[in-house]
Phi, psi and omega in degrees: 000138116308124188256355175260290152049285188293003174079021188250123180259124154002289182309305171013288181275157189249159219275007180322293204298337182304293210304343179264359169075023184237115156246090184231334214239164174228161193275188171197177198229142173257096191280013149181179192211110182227079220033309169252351200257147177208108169290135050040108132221174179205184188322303190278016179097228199261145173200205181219147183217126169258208193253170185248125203283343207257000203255339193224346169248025181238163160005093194066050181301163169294152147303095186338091222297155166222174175295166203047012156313120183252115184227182201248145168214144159321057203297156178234119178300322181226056168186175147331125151300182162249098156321093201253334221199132192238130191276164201281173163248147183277349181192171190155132123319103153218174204216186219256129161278130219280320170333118175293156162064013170237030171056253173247154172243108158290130216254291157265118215205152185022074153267123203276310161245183182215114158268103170274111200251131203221126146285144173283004183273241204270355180259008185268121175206135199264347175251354157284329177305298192302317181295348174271322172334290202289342186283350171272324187278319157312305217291000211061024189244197179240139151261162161243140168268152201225090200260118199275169167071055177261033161214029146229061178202137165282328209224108182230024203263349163296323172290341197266318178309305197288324172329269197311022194233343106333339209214046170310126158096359168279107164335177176201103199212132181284113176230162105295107184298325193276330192252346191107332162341121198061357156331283169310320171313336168284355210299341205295307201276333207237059177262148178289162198045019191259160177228143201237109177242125177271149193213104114193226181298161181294146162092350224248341194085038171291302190304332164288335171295284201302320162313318221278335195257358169246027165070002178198156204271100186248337176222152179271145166264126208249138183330167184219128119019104185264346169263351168222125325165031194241177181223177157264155187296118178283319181276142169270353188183155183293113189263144172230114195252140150262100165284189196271355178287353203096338159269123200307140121205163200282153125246097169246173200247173189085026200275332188318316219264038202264108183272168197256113176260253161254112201260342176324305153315267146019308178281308231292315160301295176306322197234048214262014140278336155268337179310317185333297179289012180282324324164322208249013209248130192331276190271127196288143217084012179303164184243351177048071166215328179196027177291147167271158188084359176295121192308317193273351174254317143352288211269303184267359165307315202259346175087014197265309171266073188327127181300331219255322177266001171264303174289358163286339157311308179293348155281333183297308197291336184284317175323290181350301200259338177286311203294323203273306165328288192302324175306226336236319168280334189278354200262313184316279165359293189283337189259343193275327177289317166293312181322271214317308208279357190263313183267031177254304172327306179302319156347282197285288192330298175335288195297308169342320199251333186293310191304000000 
């Protein structure tokens, strides 16, 4: 098998094993996760791997492998390979690890794009976008919006307006999964060895897009809710599908919990019609809340900025800072419990020696 097939380039690995005179380990790409377990594949096909404990739970540990990940292993011809080494990524999605004190968790990783999927029916919302924008603009990859069900709407061209007034330098493309409709227009995106990761709601028709571009029922599609137009989440655990044109995508599920981590990329790109004015407002230290000379109480006073996209920055920006707050508090947390549990220790030992 050929792994750059799998989007894996060569130049990648980085020379550890030459310099160490060990060329024993080899890459793979990790196409799904099921909890401690990891489907694989590499030069010798398809396998499973687990993690090599002293390489990811020790000192400096490695970075948890996820799906679309690439790392290097120890293969085993009858049994589990071993994971010893997770490669850098070119991209990646991650969310609060359930784990206390080990901050973010990657969820998805070396992705070329992100399809961001909204129905023109009852799942169309314009302040879920913009949060997804910037979390695609964070992830490093380019999004594209993708507005699924155009052919249970007659008329969808005020939505396609509002998109675009939002979603400066981002495609924008209307499709049907069921009949086909828009389709070709993605043709651009959907290259053999590009990988494609979908972001949006249960219900939204990720799993029919995926029927629909690989020509065969590869994920089930589950009934939708008839009073709000949503479903439950089809996938079960983090997936990497190759169709057969050659191109990847990811689906996973839990994406709802996807944290606004370090967002300085991420708004600045999304929201790079307001930023615009920072720039132009009398004192570079403005708070854009009552400075005189603000560019940005300007714009909207004059109507060049809509009050409704200027607080969706300013919420975005608060998550952000909330999300960073909160690590930060949870890490204080884990050493004050350790603190507390080392002088409880120091304690006993004491009263011990006094008896």
């Amino acid at each position: 098998m050929n792994l750059e097939d799998y989007g894996f380039m060569p130049e990648e690995i980085l020379t550890h094993d030459a310099v160490n005179h060990k060329i024993v380990s080899i890459p793979a790409r990790v196409t799904a996760v099921h909890k401690e377990r990891y489907e694989l594949v590499c030069e010798q096909g398809r396998t499973f791997g687990r993690l090599k404990t002293s390489v990811y739970y020790g000192d400096g540990a490695e970075s948890f492998p996820t799906t679309g990940d690439f790392v290097m292993i120890n293969h085993n011809d009858n049994g589990d390979s071993q994971i010893i080494r997770t490669l850098q990524r070119r991209s990646y999605f991650s969310r609060r690890d359930p784990n206390p004190g080990r901050g973010e968790q990657a969820v998805a990783a070396n992705f070329d794009n992100v399809f961001i999927m909204q129905s023109l029916n009852n799942d169309f919302n314009l302040k879920r976008m913009e949060r997804y924008i910037t979390l695609s603009w964070q992830s490093g990859a380019m999004p594209i919006i993708i507005l699924t069900k155009a052919d249970l709407v007659d008329d969808y061209s005020e939505q396609i307006l509002a998109v675009e007034k939002i979603a400066a330098g981002v495609g924008v493309y209307a499709i049907s999964a069921v009949n086909g409709f828009g389709l070709d227009a993605l043709a651009e995106y959907l290259r053999p060895r590009k990988t494609i990761v979908f972001l949006g709601s249960s219900g939204v028709g990720k799993s029919s897009l995926v029927n629909a571009l690989a020509g065969d029922e590869l994920m089930t599609v589950k009934e939708i809710r008839e009073d709000d137009s949503r479903g439950r989440h089809t996938t079960t655990h983090r997936q990497l599908i190759m169709l057969k044109s050659g191109v990847m995508i990811i689906d996973t599920p839990g994406m709802r919990e996807l944290g606004m981590w370090d967002v300085r990329t991420g708004l600045g790109e999304a929201f790079v019609d307001v930023e615009q004015f920072f720039d132009q407002c009398r004192f570079s230290d403005c708070k854009h809340s009552a400075e005189p000379g603000c560019a940005v109480i300007a714009a909207i006073e004059s109507g060049e900025l809509s009050i409704e996209r200027w607080n969706s920055y300013k919420s975005l920006k608060r998550e952000a800072k909330f999300s960073d707050d909160k690590a930060r508090y949870m890490r204080q947390k884990q050493q004050w419990h350790k603190d507390l549990s080392k002088r409880s220790k120091q304690m006993k030992k004491i009263g011990a020696l006094k008896k």
